[in-house]
MITI-372088 format. One record per atom (N, C-alpha, C, O, CB): residue number from 0; atom name; x, y, z. Coordinates in steps of 0.2 Angstrom, whole numbers, padded with zeros to 4 digits. Glycine has a CB too. Example, Ala and Ser with C-alpha at 12.3 -4.5 7.8 and 13.67 -1.06 7.14 Angstrom:
! residues 2
(pt 0, "N", (0066, -0028, 0039)) (pt 0, "CA", (0062, -0022, 0039)) (pt 0, "C", (0066, -0016, 0039)) (pt 0, "O", (0071, -0017, 0042)) (pt 0, "CB", (0057, -0022, 0045)) (pt 1, "N", (0064, -0011, 0035)) (pt 1, "CA", (0068, -0005, 0036)) (pt 1, "C", (0064, 0000, 0039)) (pt 1, "O", (0067, 0006, 0040)) (pt 1, "CB", (0070, -0003, 0029)) 
This chain:
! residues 89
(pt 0, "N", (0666, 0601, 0627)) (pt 0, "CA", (0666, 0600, 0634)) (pt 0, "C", (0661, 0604, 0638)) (pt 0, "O", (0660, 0610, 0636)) (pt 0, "CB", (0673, 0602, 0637)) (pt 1, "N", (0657, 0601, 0643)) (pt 1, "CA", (0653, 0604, 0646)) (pt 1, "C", (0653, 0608, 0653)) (pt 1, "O", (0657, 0604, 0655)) (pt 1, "CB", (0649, 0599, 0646)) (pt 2, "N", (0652, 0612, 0656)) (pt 2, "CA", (0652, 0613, 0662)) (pt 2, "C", (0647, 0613, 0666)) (pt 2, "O", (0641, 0615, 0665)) (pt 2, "CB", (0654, 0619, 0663)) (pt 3, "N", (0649, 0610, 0671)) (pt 3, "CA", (0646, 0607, 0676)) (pt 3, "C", (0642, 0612, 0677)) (pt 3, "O", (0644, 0618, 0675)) (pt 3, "CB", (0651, 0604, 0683)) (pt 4, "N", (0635, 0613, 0680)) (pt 4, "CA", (0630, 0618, 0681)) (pt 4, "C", (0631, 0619, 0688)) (pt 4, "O", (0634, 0615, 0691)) (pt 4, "CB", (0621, 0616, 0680)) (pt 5, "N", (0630, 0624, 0689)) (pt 5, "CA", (0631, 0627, 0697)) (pt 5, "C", (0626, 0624, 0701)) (pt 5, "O", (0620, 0624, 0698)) (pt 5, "CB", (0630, 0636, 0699)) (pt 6, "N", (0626, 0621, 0706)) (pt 6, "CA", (0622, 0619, 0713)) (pt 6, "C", (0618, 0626, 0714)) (pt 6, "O", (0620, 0632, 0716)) (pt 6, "CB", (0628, 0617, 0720)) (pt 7, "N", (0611, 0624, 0713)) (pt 7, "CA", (0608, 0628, 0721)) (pt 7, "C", (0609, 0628, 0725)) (pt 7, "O", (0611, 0623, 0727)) (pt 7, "CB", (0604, 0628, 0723)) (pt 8, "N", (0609, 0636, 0732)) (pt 8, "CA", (0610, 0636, 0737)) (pt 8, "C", (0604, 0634, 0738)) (pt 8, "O", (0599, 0635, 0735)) (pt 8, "CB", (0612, 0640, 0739)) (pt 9, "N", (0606, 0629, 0746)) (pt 9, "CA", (0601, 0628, 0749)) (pt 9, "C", (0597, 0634, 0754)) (pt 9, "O", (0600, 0638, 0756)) (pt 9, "CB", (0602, 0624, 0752)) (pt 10, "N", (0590, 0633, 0755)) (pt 10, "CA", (0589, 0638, 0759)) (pt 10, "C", (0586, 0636, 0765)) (pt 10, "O", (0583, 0631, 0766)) (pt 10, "CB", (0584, 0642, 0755)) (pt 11, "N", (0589, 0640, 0770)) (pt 11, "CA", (0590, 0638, 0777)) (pt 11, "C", (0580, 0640, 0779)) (pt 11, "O", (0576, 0644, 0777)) (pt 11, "CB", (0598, 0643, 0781)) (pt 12, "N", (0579, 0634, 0784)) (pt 12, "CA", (0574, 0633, 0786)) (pt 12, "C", (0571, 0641, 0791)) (pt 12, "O", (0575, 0642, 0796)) (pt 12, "CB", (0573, 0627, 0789)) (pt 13, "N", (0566, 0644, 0789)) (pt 13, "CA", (0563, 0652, 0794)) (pt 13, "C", (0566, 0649, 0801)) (pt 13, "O", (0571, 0652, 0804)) (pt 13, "CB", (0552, 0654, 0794)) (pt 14, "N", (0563, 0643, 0804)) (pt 14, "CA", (0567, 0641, 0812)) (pt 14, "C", (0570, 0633, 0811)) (pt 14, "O", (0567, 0627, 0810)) (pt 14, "CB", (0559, 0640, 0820)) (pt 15, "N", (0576, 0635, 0813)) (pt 15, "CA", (0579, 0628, 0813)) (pt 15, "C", (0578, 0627, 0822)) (pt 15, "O", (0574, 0630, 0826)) (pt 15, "CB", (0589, 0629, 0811)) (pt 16, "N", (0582, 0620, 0823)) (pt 16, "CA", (0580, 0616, 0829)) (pt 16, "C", (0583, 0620, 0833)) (pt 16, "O", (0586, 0625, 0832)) (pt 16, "CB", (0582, 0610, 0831)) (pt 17, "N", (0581, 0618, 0840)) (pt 17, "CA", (0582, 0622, 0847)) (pt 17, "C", (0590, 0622, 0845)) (pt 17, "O", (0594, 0627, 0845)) (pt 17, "CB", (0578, 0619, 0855)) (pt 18, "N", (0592, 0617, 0845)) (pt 18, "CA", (0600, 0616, 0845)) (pt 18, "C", (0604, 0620, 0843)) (pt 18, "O", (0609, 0623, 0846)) (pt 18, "CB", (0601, 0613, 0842)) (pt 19, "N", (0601, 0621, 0836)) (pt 19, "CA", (0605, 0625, 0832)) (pt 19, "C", (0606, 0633, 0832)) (pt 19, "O", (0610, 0636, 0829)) (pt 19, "CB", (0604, 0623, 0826)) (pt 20, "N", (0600, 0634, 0836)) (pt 20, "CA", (0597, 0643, 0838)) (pt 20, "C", (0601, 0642, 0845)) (pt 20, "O", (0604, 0648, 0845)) (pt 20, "CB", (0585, 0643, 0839)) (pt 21, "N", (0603, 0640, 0850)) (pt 21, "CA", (0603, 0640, 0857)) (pt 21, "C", (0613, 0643, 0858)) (pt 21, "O", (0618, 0641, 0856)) (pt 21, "CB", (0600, 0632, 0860)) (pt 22, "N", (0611, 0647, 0861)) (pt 22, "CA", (0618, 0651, 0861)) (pt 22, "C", (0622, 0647, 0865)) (pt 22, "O", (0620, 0642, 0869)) (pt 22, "CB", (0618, 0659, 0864)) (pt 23, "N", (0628, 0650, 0863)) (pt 23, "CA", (0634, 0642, 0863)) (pt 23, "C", (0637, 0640, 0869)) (pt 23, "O", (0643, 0637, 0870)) (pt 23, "CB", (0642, 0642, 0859)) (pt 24, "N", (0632, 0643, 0876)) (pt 24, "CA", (0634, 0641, 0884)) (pt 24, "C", (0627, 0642, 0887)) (pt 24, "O", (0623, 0646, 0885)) (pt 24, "CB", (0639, 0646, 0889)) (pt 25, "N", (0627, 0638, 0893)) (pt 25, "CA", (0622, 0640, 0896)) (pt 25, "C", (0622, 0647, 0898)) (pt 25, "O", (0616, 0650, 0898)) (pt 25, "CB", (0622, 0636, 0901)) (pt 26, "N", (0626, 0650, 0901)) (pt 26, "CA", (0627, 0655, 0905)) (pt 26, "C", (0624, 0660, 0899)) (pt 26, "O", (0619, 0664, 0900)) (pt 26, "CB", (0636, 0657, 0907)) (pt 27, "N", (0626, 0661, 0893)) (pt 27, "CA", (0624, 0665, 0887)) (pt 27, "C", (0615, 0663, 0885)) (pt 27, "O", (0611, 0668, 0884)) (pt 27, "CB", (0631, 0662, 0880)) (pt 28, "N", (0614, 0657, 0886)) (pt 28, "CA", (0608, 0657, 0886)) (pt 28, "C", (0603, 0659, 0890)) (pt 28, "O", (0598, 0662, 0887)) (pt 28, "CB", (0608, 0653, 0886)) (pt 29, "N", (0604, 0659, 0898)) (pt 29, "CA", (0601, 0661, 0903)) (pt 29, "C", (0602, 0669, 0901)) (pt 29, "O", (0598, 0673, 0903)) (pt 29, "CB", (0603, 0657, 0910)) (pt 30, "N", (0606, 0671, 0899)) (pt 30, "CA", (0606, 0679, 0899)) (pt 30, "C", (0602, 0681, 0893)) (pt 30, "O", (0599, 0687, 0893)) (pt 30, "CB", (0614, 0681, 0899)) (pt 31, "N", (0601, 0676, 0888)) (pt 31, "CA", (0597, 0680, 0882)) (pt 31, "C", (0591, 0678, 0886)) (pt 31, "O", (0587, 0683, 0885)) (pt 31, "CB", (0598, 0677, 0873)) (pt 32, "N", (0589, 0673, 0889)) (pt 32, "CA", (0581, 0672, 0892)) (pt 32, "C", (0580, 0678, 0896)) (pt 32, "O", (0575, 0682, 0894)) (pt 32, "CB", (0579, 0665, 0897)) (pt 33, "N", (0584, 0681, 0902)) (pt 33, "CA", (0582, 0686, 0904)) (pt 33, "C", (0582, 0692, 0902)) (pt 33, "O", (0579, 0696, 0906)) (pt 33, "CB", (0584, 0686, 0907)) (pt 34, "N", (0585, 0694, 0898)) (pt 34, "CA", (0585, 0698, 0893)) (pt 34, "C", (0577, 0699, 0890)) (pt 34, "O", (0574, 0703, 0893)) (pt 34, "CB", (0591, 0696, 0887)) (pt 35, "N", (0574, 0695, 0886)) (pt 35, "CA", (0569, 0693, 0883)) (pt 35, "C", (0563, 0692, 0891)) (pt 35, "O", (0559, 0696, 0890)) (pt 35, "CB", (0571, 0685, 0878)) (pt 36, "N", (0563, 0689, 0895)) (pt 36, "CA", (0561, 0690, 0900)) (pt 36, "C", (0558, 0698, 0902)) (pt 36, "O", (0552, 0699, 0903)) (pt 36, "CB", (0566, 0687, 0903)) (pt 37, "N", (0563, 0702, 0902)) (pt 37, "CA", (0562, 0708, 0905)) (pt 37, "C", (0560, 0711, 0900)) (pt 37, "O", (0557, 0716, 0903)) (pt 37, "CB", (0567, 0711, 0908)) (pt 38, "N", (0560, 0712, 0893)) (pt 38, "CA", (0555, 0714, 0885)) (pt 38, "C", (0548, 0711, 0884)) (pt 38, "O", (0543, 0713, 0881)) (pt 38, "CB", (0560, 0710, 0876)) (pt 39, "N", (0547, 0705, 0889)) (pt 39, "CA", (0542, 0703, 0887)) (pt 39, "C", (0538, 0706, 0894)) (pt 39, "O", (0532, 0706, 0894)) (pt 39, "CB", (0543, 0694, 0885)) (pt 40, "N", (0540, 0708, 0899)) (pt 40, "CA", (0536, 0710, 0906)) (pt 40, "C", (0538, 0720, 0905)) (pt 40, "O", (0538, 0722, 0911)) (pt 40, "CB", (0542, 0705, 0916)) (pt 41, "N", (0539, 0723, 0902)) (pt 41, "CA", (0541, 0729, 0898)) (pt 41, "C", (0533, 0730, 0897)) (pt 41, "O", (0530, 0734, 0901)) (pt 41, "CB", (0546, 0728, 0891)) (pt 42, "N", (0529, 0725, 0891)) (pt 42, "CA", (0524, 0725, 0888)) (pt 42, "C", (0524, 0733, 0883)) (pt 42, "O", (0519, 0737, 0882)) (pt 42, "CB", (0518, 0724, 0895)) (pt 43, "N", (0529, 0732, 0880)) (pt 43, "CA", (0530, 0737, 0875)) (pt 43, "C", (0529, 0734, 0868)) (pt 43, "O", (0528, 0738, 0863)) (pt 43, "CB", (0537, 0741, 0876)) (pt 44, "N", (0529, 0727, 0868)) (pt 44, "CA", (0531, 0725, 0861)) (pt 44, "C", (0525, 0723, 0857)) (pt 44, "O", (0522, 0718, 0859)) (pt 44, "CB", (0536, 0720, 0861)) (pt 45, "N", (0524, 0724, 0851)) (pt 45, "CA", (0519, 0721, 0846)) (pt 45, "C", (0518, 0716, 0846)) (pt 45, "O", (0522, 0711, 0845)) (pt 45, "CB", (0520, 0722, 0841)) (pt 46, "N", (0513, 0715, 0846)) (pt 46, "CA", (0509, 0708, 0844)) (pt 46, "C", (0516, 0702, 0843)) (pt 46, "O", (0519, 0699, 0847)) (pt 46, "CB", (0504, 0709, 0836)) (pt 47, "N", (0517, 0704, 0834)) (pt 47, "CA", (0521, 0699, 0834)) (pt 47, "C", (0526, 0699, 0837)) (pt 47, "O", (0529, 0694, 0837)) (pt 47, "CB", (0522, 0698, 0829)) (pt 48, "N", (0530, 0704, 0839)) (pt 48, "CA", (0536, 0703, 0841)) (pt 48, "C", (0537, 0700, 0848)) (pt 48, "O", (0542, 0698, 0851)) (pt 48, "CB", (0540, 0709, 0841)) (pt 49, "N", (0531, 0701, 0851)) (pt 49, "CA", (0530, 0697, 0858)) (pt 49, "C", (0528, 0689, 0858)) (pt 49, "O", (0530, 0686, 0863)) (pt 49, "CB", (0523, 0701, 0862)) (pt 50, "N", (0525, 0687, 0852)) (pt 50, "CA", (0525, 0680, 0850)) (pt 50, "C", (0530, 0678, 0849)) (pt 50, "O", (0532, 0674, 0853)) (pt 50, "CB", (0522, 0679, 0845)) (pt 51, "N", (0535, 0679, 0844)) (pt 51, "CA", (0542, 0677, 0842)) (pt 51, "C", (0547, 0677, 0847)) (pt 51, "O", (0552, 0674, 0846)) (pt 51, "CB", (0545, 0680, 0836)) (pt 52, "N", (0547, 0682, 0852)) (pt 52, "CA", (0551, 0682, 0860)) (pt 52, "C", (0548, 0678, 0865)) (pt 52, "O", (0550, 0676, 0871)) (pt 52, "CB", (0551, 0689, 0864)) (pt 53, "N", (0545, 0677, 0863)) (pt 53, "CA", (0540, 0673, 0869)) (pt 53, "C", (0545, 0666, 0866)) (pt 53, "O", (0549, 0663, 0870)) (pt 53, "CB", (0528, 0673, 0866)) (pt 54, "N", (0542, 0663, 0858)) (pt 54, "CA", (0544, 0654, 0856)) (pt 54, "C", (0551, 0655, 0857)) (pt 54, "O", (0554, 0651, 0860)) (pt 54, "CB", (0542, 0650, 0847)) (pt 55, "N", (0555, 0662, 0854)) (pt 55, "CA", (0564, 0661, 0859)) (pt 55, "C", (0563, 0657, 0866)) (pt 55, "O", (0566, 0651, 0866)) (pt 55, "CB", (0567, 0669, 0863)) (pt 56, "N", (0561, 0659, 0870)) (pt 56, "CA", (0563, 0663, 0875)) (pt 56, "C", (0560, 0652, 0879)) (pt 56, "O", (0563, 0649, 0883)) (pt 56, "CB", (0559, 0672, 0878)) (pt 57, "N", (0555, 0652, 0875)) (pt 57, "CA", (0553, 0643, 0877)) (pt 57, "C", (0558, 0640, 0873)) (pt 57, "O", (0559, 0635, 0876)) (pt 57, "CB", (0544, 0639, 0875)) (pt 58, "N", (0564, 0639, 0866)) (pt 58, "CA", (0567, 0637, 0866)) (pt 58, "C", (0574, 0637, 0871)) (pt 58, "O", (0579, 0634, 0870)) (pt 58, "CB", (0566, 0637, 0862)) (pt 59, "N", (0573, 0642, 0875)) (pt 59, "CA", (0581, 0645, 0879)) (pt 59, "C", (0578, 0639, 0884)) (pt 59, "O", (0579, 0633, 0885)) (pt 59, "CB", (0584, 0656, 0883)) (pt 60, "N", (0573, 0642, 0887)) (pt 60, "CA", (0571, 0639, 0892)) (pt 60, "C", (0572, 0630, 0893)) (pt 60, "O", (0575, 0628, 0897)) (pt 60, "CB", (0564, 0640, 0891)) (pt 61, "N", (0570, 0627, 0889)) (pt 61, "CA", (0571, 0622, 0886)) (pt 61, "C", (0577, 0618, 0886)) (pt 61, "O", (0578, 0613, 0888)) (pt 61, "CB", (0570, 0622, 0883)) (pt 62, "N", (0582, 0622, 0882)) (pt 62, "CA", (0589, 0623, 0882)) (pt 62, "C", (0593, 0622, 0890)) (pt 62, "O", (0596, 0617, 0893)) (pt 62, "CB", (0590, 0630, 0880)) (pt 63, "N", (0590, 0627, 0894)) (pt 63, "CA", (0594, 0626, 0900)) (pt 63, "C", (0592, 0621, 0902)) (pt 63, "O", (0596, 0616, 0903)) (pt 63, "CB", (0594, 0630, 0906)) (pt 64, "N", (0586, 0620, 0903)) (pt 64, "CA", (0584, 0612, 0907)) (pt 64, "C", (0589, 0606, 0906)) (pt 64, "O", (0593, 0603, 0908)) (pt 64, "CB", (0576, 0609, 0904)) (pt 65, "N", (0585, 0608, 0898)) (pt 65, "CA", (0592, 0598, 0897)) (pt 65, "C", (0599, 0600, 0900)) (pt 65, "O", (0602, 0596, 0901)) (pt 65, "CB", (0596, 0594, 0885)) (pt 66, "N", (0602, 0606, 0901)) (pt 66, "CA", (0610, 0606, 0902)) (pt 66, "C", (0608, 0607, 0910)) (pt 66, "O", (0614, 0609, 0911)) (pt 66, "CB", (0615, 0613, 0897)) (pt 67, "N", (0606, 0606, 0913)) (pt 67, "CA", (0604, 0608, 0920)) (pt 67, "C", (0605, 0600, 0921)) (pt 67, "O", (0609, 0597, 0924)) (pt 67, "CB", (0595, 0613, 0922)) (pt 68, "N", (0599, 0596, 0917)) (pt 68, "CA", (0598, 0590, 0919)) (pt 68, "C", (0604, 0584, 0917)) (pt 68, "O", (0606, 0578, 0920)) (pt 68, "CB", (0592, 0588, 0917)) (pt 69, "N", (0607, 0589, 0911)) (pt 69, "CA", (0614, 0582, 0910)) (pt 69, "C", (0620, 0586, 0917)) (pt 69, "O", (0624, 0582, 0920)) (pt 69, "CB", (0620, 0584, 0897)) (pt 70, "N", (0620, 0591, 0918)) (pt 70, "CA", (0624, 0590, 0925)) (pt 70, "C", (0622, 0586, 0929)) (pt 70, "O", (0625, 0581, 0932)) (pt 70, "CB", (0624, 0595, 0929)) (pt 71, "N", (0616, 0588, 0931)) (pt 71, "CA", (0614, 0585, 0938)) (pt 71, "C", (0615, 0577, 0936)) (pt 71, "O", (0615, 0573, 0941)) (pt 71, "CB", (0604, 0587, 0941)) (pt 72, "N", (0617, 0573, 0931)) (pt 72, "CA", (0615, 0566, 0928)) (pt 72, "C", (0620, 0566, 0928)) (pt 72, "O", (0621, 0561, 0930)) (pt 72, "CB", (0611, 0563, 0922)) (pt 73, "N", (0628, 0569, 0927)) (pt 73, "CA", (0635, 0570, 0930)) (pt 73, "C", (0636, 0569, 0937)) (pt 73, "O", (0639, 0565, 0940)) (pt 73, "CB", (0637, 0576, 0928)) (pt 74, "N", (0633, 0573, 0939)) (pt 74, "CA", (0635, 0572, 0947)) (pt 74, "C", (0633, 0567, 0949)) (pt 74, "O", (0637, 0563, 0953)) (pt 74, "CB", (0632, 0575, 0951)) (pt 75, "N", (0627, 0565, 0947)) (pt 75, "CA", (0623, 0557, 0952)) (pt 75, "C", (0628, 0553, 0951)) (pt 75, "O", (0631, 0551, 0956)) (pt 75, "CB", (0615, 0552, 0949)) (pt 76, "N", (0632, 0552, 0944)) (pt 76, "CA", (0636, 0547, 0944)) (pt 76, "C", (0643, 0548, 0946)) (pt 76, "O", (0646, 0542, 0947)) (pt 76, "CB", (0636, 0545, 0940)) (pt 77, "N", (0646, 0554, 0947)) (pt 77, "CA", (0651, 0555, 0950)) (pt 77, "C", (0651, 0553, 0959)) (pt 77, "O", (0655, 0553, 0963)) (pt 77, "CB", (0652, 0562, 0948)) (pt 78, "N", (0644, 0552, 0961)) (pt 78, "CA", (0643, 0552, 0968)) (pt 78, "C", (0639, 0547, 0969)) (pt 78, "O", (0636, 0547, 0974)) (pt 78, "CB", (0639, 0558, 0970)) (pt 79, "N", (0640, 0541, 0965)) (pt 79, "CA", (0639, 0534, 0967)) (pt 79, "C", (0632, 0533, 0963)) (pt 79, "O", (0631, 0527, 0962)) (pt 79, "CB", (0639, 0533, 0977)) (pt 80, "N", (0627, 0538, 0960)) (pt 80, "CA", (0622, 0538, 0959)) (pt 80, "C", (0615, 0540, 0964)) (pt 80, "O", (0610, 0538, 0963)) (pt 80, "CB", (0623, 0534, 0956)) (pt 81, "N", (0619, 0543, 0969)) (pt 81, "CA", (0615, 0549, 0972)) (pt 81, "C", (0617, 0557, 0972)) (pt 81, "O", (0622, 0558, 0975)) (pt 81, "CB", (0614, 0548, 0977)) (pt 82, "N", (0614, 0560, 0970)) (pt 82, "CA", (0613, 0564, 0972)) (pt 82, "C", (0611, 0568, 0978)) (pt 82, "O", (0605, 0568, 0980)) (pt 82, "CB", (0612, 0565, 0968)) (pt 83, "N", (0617, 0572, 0981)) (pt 83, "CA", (0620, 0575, 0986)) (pt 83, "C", (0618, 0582, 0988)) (pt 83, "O", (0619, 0586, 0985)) (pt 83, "CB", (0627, 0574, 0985)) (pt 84, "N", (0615, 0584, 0993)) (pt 84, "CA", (0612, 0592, 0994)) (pt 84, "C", (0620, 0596, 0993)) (pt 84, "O", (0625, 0592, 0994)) (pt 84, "CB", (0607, 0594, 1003)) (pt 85, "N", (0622, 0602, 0992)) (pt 85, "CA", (0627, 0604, 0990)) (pt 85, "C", (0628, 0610, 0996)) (pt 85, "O", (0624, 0614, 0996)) (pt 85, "CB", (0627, 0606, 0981)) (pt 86, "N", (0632, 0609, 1001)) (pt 86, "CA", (0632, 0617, 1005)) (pt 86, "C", (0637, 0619, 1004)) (pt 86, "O", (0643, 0616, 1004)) (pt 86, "CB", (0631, 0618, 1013)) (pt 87, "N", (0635, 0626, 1000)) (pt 87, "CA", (0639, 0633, 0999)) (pt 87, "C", (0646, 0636, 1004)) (pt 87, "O", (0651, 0639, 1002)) (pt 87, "CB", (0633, 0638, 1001)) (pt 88, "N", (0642, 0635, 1011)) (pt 88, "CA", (0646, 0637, 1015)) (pt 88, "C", (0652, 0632, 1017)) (pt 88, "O", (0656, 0634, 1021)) (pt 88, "CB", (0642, 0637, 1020)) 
């Protein structure tokens, strides 16, 4: 009787997709951009660590947009398919 050989683990890619990196709300996202925002205007950080905060901070970036624009593409259609100025007041 033979046993089955153990599976390699897989090894997860150095950067997965924006997707899978992007924290699990917008609210949480916009807070790690500004967070990263204010490290990157600091101008305290090395070379590379200022590179790799930097491609964060364009995948968060990115991130909010599409969730910004799948709202706004909620509303249009909740609103006949225009979009309505919104007053606060």
């Amino acid at each position: 009787m033979t046993t089955p050989t153990p599976s390699k683990p897989t090894k997860t890619p150095a950067r997965a997709s924006a997707a899978s990196v992007v924290a699990t709300s917008y609210e949480a996202a916009l807070e790690e951009l500004e967070q990263l925002v204010a490290q990157l205007d600091a101008g305290q950080l090395p070379l590379d660590q200022l590179l790799s905060r930097y491609q964060r901070g364009a995948e968060l970036l990115a991130y909010c947009r599409a969730r910004l624009e799948a709202v706004e593409n909620q509303i249009k259609v909740l609103e006949s398919g225009e979009l309505k100025p919104w007053d606060a007041a």
